[in-house]
Structure formats: structure tokens, C-alpha cells
C-alpha positions as CSV (number, residue, x, y, z in Angstrom):
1,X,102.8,97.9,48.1
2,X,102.0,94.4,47.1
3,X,98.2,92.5,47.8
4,X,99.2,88.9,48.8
5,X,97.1,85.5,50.0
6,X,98.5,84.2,53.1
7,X,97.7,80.3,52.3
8,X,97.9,78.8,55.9
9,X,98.8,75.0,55.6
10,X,99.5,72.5,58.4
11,X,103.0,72.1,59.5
12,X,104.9,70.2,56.4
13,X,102.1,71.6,54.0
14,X,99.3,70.0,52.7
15,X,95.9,71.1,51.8
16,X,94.9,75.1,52.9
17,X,93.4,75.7,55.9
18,X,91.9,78.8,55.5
19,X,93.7,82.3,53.3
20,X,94.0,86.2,54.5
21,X,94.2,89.1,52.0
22,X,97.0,91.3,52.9
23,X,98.6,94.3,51.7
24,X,102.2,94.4,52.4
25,X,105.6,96.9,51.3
26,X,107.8,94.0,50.3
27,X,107.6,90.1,49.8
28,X,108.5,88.1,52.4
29,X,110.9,84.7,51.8
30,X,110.8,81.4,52.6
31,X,111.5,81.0,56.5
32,X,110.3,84.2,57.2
33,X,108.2,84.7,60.3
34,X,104.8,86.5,60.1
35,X,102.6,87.5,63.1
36,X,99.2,88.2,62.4
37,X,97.4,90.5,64.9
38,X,93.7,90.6,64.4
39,X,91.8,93.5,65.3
40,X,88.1,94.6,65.6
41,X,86.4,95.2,62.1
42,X,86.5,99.3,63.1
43,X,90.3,98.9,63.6
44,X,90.4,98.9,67.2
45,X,92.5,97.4,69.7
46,X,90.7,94.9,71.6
47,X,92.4,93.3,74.7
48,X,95.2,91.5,73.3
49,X,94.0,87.6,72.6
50,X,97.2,86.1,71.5
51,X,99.0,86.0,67.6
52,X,98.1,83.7,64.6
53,X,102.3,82.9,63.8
54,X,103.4,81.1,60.6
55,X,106.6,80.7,58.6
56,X,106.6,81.2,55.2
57,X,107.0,77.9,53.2
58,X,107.0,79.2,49.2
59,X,106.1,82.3,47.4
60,X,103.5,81.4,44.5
61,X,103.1,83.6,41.9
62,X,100.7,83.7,39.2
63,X,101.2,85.5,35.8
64,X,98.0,86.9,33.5
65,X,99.3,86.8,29.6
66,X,97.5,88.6,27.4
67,X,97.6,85.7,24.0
68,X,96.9,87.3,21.0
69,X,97.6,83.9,19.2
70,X,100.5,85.4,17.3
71,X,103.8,83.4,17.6
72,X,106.2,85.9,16.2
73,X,106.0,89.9,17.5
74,X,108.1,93.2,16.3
75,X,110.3,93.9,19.1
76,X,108.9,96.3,21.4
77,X,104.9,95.4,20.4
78,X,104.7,92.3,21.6
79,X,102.3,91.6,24.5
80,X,103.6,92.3,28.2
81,X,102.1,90.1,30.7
82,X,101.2,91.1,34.5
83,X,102.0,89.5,38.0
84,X,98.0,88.4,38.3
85,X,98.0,87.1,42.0
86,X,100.7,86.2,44.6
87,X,100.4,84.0,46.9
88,X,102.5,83.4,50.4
89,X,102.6,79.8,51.7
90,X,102.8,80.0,54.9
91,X,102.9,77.0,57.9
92,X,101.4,76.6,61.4
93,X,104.1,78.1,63.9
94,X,104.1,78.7,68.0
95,X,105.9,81.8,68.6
96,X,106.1,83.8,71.8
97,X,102.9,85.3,72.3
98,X,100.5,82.7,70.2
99,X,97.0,82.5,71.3
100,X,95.3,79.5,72.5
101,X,93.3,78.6,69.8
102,X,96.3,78.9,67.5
103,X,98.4,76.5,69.6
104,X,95.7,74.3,69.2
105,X,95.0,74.4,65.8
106,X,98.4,74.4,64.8
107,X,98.9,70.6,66.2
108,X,101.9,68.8,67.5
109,X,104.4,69.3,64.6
110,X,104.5,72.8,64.6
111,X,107.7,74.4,64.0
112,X,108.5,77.1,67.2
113,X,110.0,80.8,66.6
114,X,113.8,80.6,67.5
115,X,114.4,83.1,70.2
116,X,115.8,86.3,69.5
117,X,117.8,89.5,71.0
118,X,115.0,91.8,70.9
């Protein structure tokens, strides 16, 4: 499992609208679809208001490095760095079942699901 920031940006990008911490089993990639389903904080279904729907512009990763201000290392004892924070791009999008606040928040320019078999 992998903790992610969904970075919601306006359709074309641009400054971050607002972020949600997720935890997800695999990364998604850019033009990925992701439906966000919000629920009460107890967990519970409430009667179903619509879907926040975005697709994924660029995956942004961030490294932590520990320096120890050595240049040169023995192989095998040099310092291992760690993936510090990851975070998902991710645009305004209409798909089939967005609420009304999100069509309206996500403006004119935003991009629309492509209909599918299932």
C-alpha cells in the first residue's frame, strides 16, 4: 500500500485547488480516471450525492536523502535514500455520475470520462 496527495488542479493545471490523503495498492498513471466517493466521518453510506472525478495529470515524487556530506562511499555503506512523499496530479473531470457542485466547480474546460462497456 502506498499514502498519496491527490493535488486537484483546474482543467490544464495550474495552481492546487484543494489535496486529499489517500491510501492506495498501486500508483495510478497519467490519464487514469479516479472517482472519489465521500462518506460520513463514521464510514457510513449517506444517500449517494454525486462523485468528485479527476484524471490524473503527473505523478510527483519526492525523495528524502539522508547527506552525510561524504562524496565518496564503500560500496554497500553508502547512504540509501527513501520515497519521502508522492504526489498524484490530478485535473477537474465530469464523469457519469458527478455531483453538482463538482460540475460546477470543475468549470467549462473540463475534460469528460469517455464512455465505456461496463
Amino acid at each position: 500500500m502506498f499514502e498519496v496527495t491527490l493535488v486537484v488542479v483546474p482543467p490544464g493545471g495550474g495552481e492546487a485547488d484543494y489535496s486529499l490523503r489517500m491510501t492506495v495498492p498501486a500508483l495510478p498513471r497519467e490519464g487514469d480516471y479516479l472517482t472519489v466517493l465521500r462518506k460520513d466521518a463514521a464510514g457510513k453510506d449517506r444517500e449517494f450525492p454525486g462523485t468528485e472525478d479527476f484524471i490524473v495529470r503527473r505523478v510527483w515524487w519526492t525523495f528524502e536523502f539522508p547527506d552525510d556530506g561524504e562524496i565518496y562511499h564503500v560500496a554497500g555503506e553508502d547512504p540509501v535514500g527513501q520515497v519521502g512523499q508522492i504526489g498524484i496530479e490530478c485535473e477537474y473531470a465530469i464523469g457519469p455520475y458527478s455531483s453538482q457542485t463538482h460540475k460546477r466547480d470543475s468549470g467549462p474546460d473540463a475534460r469528460t470520462f469517455e464512455a465505456s462497456a461496463y
